[in-house]
N, CA, C and O atoms as a GROMACS GRO file, in nm:
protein
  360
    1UNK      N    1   9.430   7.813  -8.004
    1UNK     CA    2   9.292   7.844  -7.978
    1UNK      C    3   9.269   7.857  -7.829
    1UNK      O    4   9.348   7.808  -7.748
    2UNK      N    5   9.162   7.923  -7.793
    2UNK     CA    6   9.138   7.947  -7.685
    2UNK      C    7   9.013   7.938  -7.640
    2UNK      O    8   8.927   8.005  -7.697
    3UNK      N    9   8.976   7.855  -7.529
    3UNK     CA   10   8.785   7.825  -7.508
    3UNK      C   11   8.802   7.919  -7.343
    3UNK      O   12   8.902   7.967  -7.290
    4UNK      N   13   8.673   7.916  -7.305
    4UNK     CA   14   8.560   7.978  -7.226
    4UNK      C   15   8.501   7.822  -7.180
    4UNK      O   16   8.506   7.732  -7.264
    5UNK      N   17   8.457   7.800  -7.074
    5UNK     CA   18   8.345   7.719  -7.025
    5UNK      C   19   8.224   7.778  -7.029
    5UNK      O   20   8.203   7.896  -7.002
    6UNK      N   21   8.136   7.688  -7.064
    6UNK     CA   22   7.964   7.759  -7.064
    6UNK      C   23   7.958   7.739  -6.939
    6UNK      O   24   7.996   7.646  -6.867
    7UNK      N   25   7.892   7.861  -6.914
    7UNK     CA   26   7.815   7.904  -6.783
    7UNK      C   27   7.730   7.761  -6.756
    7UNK      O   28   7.620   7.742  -6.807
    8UNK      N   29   7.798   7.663  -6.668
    8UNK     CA   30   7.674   7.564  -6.607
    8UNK      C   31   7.627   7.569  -6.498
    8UNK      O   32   7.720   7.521  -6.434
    9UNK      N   33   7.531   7.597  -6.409
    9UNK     CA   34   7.501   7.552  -6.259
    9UNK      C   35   7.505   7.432  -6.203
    9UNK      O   36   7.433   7.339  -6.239
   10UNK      N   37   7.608   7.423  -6.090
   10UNK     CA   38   7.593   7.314  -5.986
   10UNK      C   39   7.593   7.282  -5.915
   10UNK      O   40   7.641   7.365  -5.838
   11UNK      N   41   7.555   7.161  -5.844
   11UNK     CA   42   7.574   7.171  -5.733
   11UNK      C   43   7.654   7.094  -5.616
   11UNK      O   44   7.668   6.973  -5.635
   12UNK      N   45   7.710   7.148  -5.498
   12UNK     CA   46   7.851   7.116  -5.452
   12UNK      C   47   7.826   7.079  -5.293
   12UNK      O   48   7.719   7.110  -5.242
   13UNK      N   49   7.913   7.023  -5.228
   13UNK     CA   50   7.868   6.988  -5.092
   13UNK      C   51   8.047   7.007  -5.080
   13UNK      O   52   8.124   6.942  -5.151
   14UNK      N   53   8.088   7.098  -4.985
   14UNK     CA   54   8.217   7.094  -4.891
   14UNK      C   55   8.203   6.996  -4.819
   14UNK      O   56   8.097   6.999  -4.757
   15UNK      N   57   8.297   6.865  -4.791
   15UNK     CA   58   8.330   6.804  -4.732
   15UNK      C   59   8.447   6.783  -4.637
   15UNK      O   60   8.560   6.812  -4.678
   16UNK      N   61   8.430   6.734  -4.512
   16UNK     CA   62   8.527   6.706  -4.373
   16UNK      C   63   8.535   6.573  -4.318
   16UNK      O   64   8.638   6.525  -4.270
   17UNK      N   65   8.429   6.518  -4.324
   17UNK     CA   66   8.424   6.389  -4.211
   17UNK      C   67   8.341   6.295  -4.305
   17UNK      O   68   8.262   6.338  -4.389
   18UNK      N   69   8.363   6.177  -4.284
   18UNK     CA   70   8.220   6.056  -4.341
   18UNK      C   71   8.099   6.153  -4.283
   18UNK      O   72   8.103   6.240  -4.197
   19UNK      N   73   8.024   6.120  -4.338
   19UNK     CA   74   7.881   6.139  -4.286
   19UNK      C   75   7.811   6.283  -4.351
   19UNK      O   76   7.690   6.308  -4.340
   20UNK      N   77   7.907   6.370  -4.418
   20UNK     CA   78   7.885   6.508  -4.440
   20UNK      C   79   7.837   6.446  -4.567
   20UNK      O   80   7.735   6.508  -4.595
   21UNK      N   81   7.858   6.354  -4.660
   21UNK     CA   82   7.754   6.388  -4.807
   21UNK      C   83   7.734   6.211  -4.832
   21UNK      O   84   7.832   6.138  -4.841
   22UNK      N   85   7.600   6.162  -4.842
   22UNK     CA   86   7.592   6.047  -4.875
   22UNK      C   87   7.646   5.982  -4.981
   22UNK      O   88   7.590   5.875  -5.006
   23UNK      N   89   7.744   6.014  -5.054
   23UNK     CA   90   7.813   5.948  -5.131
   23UNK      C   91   7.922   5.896  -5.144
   23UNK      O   92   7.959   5.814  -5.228
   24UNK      N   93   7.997   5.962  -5.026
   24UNK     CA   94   8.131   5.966  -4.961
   24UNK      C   95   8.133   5.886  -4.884
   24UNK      O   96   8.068   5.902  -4.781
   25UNK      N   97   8.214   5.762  -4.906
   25UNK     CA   98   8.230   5.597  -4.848
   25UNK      C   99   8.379   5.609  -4.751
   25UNK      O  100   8.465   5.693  -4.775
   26UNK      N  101   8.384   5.544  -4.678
   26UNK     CA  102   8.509   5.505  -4.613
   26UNK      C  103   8.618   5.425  -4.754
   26UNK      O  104   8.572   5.350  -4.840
   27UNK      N  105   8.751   5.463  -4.743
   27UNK     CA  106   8.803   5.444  -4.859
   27UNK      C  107   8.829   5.297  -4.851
   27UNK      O  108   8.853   5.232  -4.749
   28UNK      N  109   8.821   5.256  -4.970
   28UNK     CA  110   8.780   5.068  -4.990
   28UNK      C  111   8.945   5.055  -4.960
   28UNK      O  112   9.039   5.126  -4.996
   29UNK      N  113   8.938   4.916  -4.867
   29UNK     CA  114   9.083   4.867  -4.836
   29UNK      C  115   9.152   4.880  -4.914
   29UNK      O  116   9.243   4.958  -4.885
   30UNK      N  117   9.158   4.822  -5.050
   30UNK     CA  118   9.284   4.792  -5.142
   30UNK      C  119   9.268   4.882  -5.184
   30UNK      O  120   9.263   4.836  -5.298
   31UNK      N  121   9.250   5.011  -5.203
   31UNK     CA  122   9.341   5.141  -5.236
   31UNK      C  123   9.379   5.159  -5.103
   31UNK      O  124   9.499   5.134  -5.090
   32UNK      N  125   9.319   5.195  -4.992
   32UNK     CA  126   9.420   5.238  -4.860
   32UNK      C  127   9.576   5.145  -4.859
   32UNK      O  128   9.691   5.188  -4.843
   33UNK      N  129   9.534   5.028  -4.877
   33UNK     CA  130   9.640   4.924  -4.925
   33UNK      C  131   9.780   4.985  -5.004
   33UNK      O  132   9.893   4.976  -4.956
   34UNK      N  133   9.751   5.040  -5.119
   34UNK     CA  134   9.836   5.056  -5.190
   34UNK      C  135   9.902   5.197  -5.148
   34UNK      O  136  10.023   5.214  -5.160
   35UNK      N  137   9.820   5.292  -5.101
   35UNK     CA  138   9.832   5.424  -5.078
   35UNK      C  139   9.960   5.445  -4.991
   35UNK      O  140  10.067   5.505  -5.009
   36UNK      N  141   9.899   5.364  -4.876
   36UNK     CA  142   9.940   5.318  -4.761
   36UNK      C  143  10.100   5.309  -4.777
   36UNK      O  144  10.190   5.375  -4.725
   37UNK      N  145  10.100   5.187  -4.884
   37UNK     CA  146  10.242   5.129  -4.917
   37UNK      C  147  10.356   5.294  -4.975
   37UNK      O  148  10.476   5.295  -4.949
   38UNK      N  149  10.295   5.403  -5.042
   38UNK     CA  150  10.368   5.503  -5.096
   38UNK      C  151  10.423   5.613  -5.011
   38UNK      O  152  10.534   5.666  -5.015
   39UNK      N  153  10.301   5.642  -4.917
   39UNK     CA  154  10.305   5.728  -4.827
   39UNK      C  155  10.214   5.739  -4.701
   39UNK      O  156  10.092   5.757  -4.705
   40UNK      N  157  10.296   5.725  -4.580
   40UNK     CA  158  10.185   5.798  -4.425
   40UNK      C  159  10.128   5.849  -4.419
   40UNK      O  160  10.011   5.820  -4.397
   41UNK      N  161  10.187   5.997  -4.439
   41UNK     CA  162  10.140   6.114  -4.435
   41UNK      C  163   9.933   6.132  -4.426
   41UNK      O  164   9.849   6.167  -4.343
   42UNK      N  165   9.936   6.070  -4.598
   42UNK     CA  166   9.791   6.061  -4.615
   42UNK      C  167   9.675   6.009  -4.482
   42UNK      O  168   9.579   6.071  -4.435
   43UNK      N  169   9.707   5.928  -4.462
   43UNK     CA  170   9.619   5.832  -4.406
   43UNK      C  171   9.654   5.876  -4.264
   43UNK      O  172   9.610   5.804  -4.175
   44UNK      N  173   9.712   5.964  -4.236
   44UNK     CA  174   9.705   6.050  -4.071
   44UNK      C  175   9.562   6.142  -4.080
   44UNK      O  176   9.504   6.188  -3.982
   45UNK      N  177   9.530   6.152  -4.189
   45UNK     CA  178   9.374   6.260  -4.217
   45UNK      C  179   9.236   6.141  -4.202
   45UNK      O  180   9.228   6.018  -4.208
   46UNK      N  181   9.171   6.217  -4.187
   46UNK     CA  182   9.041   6.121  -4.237
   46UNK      C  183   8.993   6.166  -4.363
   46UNK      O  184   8.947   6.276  -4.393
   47UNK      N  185   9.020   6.022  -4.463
   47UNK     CA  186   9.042   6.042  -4.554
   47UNK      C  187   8.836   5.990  -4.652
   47UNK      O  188   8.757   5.966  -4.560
   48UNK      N  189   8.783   5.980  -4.761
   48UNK     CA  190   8.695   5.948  -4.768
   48UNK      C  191   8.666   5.879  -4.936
   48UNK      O  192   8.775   5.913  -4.982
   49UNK      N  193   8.614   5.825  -5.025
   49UNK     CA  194   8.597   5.792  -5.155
   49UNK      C  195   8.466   5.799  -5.190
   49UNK      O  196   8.378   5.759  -5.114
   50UNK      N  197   8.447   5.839  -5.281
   50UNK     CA  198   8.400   5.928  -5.409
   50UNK      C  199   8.353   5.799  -5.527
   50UNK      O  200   8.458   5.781  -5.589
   51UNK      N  201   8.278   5.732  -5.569
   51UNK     CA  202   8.266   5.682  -5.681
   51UNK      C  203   8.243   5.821  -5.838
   51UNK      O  204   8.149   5.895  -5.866
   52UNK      N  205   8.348   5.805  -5.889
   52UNK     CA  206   8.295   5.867  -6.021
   52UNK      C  207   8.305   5.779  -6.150
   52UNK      O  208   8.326   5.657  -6.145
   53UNK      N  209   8.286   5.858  -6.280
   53UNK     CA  210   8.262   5.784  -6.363
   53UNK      C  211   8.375   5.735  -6.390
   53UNK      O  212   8.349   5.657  -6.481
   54UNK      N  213   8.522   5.727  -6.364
   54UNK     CA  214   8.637   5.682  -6.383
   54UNK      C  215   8.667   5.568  -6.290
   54UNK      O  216   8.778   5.515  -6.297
   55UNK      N  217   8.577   5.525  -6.202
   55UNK     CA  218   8.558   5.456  -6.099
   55UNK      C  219   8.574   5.498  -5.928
   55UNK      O  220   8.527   5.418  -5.847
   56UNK      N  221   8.633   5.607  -5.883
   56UNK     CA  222   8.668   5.672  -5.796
   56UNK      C  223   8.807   5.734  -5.745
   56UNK      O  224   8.920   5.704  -5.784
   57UNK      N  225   8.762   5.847  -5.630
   57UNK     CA  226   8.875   5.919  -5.634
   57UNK      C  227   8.878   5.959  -5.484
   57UNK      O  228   8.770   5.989  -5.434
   58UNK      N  229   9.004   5.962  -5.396
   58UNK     CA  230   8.979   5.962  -5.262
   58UNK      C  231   8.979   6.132  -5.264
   58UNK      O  232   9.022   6.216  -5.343
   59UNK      N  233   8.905   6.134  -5.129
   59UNK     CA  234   8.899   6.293  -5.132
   59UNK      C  235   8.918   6.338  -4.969
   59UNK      O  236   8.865   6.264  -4.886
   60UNK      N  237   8.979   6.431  -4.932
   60UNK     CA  238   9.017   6.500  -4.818
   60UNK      C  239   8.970   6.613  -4.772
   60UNK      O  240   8.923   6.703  -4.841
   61UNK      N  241   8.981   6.612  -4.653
   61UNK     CA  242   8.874   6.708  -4.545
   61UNK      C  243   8.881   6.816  -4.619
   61UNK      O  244   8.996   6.823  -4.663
   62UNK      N  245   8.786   6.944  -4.670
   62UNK     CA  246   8.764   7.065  -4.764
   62UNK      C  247   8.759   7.009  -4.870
   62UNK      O  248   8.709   7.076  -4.960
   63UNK      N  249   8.802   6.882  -4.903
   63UNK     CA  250   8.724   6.909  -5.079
   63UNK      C  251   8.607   6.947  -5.124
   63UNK      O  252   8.565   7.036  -5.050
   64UNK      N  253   8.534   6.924  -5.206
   64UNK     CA  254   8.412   6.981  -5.275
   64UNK      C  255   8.362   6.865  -5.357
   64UNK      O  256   8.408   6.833  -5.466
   65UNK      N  257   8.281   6.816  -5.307
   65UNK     CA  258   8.159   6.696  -5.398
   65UNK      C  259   8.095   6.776  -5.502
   65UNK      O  260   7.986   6.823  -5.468
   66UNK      N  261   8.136   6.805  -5.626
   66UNK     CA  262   8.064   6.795  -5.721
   66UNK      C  263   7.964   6.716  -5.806
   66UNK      O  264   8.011   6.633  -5.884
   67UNK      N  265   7.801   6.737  -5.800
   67UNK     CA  266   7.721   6.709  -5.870
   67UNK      C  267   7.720   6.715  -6.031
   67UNK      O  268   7.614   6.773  -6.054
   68UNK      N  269   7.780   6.687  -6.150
   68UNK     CA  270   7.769   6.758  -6.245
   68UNK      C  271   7.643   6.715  -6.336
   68UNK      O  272   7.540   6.655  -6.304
   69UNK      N  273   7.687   6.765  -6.456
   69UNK     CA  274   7.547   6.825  -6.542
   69UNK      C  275   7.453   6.685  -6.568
   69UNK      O  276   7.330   6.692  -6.577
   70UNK      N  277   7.523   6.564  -6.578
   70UNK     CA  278   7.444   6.434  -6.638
   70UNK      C  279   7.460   6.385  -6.448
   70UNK      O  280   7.501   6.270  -6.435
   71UNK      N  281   7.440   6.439  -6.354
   71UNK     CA  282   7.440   6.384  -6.249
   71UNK      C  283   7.570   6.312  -6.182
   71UNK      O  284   7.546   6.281  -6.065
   72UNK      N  285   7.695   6.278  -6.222
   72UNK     CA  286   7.796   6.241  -6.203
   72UNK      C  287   7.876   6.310  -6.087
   72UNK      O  288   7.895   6.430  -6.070
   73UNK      N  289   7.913   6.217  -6.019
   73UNK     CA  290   7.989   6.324  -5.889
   73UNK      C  291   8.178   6.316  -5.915
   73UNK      O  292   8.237   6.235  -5.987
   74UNK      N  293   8.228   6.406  -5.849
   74UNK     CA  294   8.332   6.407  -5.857
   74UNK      C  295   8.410   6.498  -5.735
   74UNK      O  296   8.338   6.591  -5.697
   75UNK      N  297   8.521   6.491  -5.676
   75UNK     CA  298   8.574   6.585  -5.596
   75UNK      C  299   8.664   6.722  -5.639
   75UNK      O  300   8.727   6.715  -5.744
   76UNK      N  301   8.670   6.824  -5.574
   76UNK     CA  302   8.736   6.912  -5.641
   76UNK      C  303   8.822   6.985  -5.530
   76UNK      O  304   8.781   7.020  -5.419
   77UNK      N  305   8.932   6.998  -5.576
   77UNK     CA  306   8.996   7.111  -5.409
   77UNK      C  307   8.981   7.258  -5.419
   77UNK      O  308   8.981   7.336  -5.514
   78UNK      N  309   8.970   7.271  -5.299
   78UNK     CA  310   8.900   7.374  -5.260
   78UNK      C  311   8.986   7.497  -5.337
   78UNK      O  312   8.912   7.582  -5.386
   79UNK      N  313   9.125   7.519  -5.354
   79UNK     CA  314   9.147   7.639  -5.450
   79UNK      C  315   9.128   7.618  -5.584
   79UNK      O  316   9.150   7.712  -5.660
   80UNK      N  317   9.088   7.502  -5.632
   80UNK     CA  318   9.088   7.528  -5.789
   80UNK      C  319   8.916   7.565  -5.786
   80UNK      O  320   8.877   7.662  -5.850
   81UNK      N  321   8.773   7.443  -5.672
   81UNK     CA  322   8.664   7.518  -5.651
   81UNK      C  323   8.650   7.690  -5.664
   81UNK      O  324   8.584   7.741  -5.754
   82UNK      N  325   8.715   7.762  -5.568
   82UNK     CA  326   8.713   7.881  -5.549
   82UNK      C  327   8.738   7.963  -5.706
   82UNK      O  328   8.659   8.039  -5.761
   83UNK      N  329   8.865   7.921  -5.753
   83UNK     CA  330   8.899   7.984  -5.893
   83UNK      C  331   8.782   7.962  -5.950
   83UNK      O  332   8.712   8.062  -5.937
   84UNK      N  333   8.724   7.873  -6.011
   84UNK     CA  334   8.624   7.833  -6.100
   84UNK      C  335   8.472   7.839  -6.099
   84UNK      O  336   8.399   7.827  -6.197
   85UNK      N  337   8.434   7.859  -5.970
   85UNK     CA  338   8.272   7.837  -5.941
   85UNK      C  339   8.276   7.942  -5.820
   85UNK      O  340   8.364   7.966  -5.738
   86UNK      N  341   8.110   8.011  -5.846
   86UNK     CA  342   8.115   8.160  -5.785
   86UNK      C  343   7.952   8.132  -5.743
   86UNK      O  344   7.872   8.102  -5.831
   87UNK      N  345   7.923   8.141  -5.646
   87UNK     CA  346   7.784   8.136  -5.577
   87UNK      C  347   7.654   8.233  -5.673
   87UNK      O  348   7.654   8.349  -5.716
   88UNK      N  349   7.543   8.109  -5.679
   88UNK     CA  350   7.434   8.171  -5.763
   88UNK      C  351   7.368   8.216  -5.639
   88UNK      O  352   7.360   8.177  -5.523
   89UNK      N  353   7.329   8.301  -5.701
   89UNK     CA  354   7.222   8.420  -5.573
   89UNK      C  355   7.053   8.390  -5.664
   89UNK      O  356   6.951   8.459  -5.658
   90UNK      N  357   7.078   8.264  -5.742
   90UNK     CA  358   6.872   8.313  -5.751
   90UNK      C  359   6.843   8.154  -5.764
   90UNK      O  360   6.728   8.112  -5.774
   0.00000   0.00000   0.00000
């Protein structure tokens, strides 16, 4: 079988730095903690967290704060954003 997404409107905030969307927290120690322990790399960025309904998700400079339909936020990267969501003009 094969689905389609219904056409939903939403709304999105590109993110770079703390301070660009009030929901976006400095990432709570004990995940930097653990992160930390796997890999550098990460944590050379300024990195930021996201509460969603799964409890949260760290997100990096260009992601995309998604608002969704019951109000729930979530992050999205910027090429799967682009594939999927196309600017409303009204």
């Amino acid at each position: 079988m094969r689905f389609r997404k219904k056409p939903v409107v939403i709304e999105a905030t590109q993110w770079f730095k703390l301070g660009d969307h009030p929901n976006v927290i400095e990432v709570p120690s004990k995940v930097r903690h653990t992160w930390e322990s796997r890999t550098t790399d990460l944590f050379n960025k300024d990195l930021g967290w996201v509460g969603t309904l799964e409890a949260g998700h760290v997100v990096t400079p260009g992601d995309w704060i998604i608002t969704g339909v019951q109000g729930e936020q979530y992050p999205c990267k910027p090429d799967i954003f682009i594939a999927t969501y196309e600017p409303v003009t009204n």
